[in-house]
N, C-alpha and C positions, 0 to 999 in steps of 0.2 A: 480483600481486607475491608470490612463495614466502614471505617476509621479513614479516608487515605490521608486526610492532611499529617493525623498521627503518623500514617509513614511516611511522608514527607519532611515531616518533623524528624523524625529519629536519622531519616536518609541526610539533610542536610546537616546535622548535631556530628553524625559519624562522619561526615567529612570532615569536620573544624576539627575535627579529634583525629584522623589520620591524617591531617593535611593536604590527601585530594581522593578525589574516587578511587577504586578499584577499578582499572582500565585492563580487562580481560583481554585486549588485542594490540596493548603498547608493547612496541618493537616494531611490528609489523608494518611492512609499506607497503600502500595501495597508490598504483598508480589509475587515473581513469582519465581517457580518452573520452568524454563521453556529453552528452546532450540530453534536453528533454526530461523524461521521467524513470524508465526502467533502469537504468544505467545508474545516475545519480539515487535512485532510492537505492539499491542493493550498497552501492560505496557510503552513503551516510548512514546505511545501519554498522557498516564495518568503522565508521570515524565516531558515531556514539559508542564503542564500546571499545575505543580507546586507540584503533588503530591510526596512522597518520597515511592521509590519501591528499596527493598531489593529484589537483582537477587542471587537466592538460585541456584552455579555451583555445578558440578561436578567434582574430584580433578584435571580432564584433562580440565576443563573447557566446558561453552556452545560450541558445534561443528561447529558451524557458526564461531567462531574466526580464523579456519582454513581452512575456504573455498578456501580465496586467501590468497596472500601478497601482492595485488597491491598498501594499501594505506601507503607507507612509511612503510612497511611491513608485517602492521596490514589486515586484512581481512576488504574488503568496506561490505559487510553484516552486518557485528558486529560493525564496524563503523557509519554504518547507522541506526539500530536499539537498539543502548544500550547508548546513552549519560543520564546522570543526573541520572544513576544507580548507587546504592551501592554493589559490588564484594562481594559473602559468602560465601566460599565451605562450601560441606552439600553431605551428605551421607545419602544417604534414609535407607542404609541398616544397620545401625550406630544408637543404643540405644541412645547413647549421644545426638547426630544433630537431633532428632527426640524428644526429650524432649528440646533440645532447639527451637526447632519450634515453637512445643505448646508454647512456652513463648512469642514470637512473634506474633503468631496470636493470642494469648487473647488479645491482644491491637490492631490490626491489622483491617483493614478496608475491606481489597479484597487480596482473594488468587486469584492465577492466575497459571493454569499446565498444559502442552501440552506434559506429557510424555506418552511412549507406554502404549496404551491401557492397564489396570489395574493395572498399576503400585501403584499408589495409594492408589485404593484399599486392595491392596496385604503388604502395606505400614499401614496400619490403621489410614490412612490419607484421606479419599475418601471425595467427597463431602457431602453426605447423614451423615455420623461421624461427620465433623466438623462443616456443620448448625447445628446439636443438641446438639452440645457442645460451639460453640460461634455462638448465635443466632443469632446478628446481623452482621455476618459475612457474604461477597460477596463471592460465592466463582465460576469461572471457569473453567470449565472442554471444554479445546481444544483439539478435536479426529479426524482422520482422518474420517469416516461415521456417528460418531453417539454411544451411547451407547446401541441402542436395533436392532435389526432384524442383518441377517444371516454375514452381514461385520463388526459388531461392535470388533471384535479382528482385524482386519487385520490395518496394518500400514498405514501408506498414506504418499504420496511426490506430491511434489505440480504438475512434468509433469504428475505422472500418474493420480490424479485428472483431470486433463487436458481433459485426452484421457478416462478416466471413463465416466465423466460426456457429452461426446459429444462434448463437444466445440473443441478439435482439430481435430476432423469430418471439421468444419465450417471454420476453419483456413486455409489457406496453398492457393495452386491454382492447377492447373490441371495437375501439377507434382506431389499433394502428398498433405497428411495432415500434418501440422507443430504445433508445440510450439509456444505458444504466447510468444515472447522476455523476460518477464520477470514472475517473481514468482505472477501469478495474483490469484491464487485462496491462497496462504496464504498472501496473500496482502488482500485478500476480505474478509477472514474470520477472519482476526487482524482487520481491521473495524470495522464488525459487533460486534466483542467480545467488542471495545472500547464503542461503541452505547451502548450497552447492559450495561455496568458496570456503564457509565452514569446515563442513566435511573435511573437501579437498588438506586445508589446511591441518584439519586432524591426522589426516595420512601421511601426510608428508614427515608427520613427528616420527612415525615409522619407519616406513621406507626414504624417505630422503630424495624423493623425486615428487616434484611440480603433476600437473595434468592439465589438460587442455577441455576447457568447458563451453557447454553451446547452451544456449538458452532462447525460445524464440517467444514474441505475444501469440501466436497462434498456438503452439504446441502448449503454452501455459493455459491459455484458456480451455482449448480440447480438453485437456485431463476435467478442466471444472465442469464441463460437458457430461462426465459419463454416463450421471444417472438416466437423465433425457434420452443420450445414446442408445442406452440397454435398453431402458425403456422401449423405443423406436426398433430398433433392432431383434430382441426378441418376443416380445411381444406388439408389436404392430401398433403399438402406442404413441399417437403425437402429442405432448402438453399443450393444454389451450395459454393464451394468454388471460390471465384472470384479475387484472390489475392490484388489488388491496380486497383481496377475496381469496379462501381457501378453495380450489375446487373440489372436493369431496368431503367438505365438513362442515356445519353450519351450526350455530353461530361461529364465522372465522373472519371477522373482517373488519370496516370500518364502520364505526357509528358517528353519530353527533348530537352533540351538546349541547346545553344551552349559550347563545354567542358564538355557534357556527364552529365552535374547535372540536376538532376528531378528536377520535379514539378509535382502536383497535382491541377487540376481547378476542380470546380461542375458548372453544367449549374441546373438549378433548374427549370427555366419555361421561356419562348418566348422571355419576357424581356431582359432575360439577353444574351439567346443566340443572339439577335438580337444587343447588345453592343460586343459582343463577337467577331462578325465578322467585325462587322463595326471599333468599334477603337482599339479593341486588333488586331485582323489579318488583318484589311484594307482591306477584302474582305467583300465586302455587296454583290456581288452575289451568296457569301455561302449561305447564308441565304434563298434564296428561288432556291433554287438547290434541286430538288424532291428526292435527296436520303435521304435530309439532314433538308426538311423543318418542320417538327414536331418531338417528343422527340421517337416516335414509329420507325419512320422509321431512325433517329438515330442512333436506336441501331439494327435495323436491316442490317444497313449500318456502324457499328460501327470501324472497320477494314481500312475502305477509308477515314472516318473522322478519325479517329489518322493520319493517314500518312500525309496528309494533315496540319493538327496542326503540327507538326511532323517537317515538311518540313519549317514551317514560323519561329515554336521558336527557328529550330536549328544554324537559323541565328541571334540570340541574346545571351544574358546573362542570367543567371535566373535570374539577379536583374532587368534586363530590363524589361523583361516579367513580373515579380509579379511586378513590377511601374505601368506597363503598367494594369494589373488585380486591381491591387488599384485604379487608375483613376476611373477604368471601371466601378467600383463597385462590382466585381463578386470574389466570394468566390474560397482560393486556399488556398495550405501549401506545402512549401516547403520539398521535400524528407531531411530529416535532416541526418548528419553524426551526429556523439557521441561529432564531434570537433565543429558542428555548433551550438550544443544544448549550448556546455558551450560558445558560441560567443551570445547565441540570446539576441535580447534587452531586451526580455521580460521575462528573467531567472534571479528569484531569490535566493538571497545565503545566509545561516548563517554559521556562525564561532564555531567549536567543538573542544576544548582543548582533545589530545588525549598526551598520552606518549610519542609518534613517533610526535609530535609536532603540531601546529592545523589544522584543514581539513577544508576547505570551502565545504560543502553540499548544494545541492538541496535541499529550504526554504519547512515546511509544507505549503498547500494550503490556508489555512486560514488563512486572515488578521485582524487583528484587533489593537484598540490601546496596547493590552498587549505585542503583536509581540515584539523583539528583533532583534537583526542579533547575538550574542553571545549567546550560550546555557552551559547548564553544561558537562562537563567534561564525554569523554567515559573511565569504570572505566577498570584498568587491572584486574588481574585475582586475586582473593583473597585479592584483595588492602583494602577492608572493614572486611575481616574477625574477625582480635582481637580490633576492636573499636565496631562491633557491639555486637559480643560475648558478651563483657563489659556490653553493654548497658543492654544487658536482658537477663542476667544470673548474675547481681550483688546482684538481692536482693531475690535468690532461697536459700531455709537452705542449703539444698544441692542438686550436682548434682547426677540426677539418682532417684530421687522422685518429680518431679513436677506435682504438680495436678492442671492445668488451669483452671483458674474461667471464666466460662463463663459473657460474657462481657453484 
């Protein structure tokens, strides 16, 4: 949508006119065991769209809360990934906190745990125990490999993922292989687990029976692998690393400006190289300059066409230059700093009540009319503990014999 504050406008106007979102998942209870990033991302897309998920901490709390203090002192990871939760310390190693689970999850819709490798198990909580004790219970198991062959004990972190699975082979450039900027394989595998619980959840309107889901960072980032794979595999193909360079197309990469600010163009096909020289650089006898005249020799000449681009943008601005690429019609993106992202026009935000007072976040990707720009609240640490206590532990004869009735 060209507009978004306009649908942000109309999103917030249809709340004050229904009295609250469209919560597509209220009813539903999420319970999450869970730490870090994959775990918490997959349950706070299930609590924006309305379900309620009790975050079962630990007495020091999830360890993401401490990563930084950049937001107003709170940690941006735990800020980003825990709004519209309800706070519960819970001791797995604790008779008590373990029969008040079972109390929880007999009514409970989706478990959710992303602790080390057998914890759960070890716990008498595992997934395989509690489908056959609440059948129709969702339940998640998020592991660094996998639960079977020779890695399934070893931990996982999202760089070493990274560097497991190949992809920061692919990254980097001809200095070195690097880390992709941010947490992308528990970003992919909090995805996939949300997909998954969906689904799950759809079925069960069906059939009336739970299922048991596994999700690992390694098996999520594989699948993002495959082209590379096949590539590699049937044709005997290794990708170089190419930093901010296409390798087999030219002009594909970065320029610069006058004042040192990048820019990225793509030339795609004849077309456009042929606008490119004419009304972006004013040179049309670029264009049929034999180092330069097809996208082969291009990139065989690749070196003296930068310099050349090089040489025309650095006597502009990068705003002139992408005016002047917008005319043209030809595809380009600005090298962004972290100050230009929160300037772009095209950057959306919602409002998160936190304790340290509210955060504007970067909006989820998906629009629709349920959207808001204000979400619920990130909870502090144990903030929900004796309200939910209450709730499901009021009507147990006592505590220390609870036998959950499968649901």
């Amino acid at each position: 949508m060209a507009d978004t504050n306009s649908f942000w406008k109309y999103c917030d106007e249809k709340a004050i006119r229904d009295g609250k979102m469209r919560q597509d998942l209220e009813g539903i209870t999420v319970v999450a065991l869970e730490q870090a990033v994959a775990a918490p991302y997959a349950s706070s897309r299930l609590a924006d769209a309305g379900a309620r998920v009790i975050k079962l901490e630990r007495r020091e709390g999830d360890f993401a809360r401490n990563y930084d203090s950049f937001v107003n002192g709170l940690s941006a990871y735990f800020v980003w990934l825990n709004r519209g939760k309800e706070s519960v310390l819970f001791n797995l190693k604790d008779k008590t906190d373990l029969e008040f689970l079972h109390s929880v999850l007999s009514t409970a819709d989706v478990f959710i745990q992303n602790l080390a490798p057998g914890a759960t198990e070890r716990a008498g909580i595992g997934s395989n125990e509690l489908r056959q004790r609440y059948p129709r219970l969702i339940t998640v198991d998020i592991t660094g490999y996998g639960s079977t062959g020779d890695y399934k004990a070893m931990k996982a972190y999202d760089l070493l993922v990274q560097a497991e699975s190949g992809l920061a082979l692919l990254t980097g450039n001809d200095a070195g292989a690097a880390r992709v900027g941010v947490s992308v394989c528990d970003i992919a595998c909090g995805m996939y687990a949300h997909q998954a619980v969906l689904q799950a959840l759809y079925a069960r309107e069906r059939s009336g029976e739970g299922r048991a889901i596994e999700v690992s960072l390694f098996h999520s980032l594989a699948d993002w692998m495959n082209v590379p794979h096949l590539q590699f595999e049937y044709g005997n193909h290794h990708p170089t690393r190419n930093g901010l360079e296409h390798p087999t197309i030219a002009p594909y990469g970065v320029f610069e400006c006058a004042g040192g600010e990048k820019l990225l163009l793509s030339i795609q096909n004849e077309r456009e190289w042929q606008r490119l020289c004419e009304q972006v650089l004013g040179r049309g006898d670029i264009r049929i300059d034999e180092r330069f005249q097809n996208n082969t020799s291009r990139v065989k000449n690749r070196r003296e066409l930068e310099k050349l681009i090089n040489s025309i943008f650095g006597l502009l601005t990068r705003d002139e230059v992408a005016a002047s690429l917008m005319d043209a019609e030809i595809a380009f993106g600005r090298l962004s700093t972290l100050e230009d992202l929160g300037r772009h026009p095209q950057l959306r935000t919602i409002v998160v009540e936190t304790s340290a007072g509210d955060v504007n976040l970067i909006a989820p990707p998906v629009l629709d009319e349920s959207a808001g720009k204000r979400f619920r609240a990130v909870p502090d640490l144990g903030e929900h503990d004796a309200a939910v206590r209450r709730e499901f532990t009021a009507d147990l004869p006592h505590v220390g014999s609870i036998t959950a009735i499968a649901r």
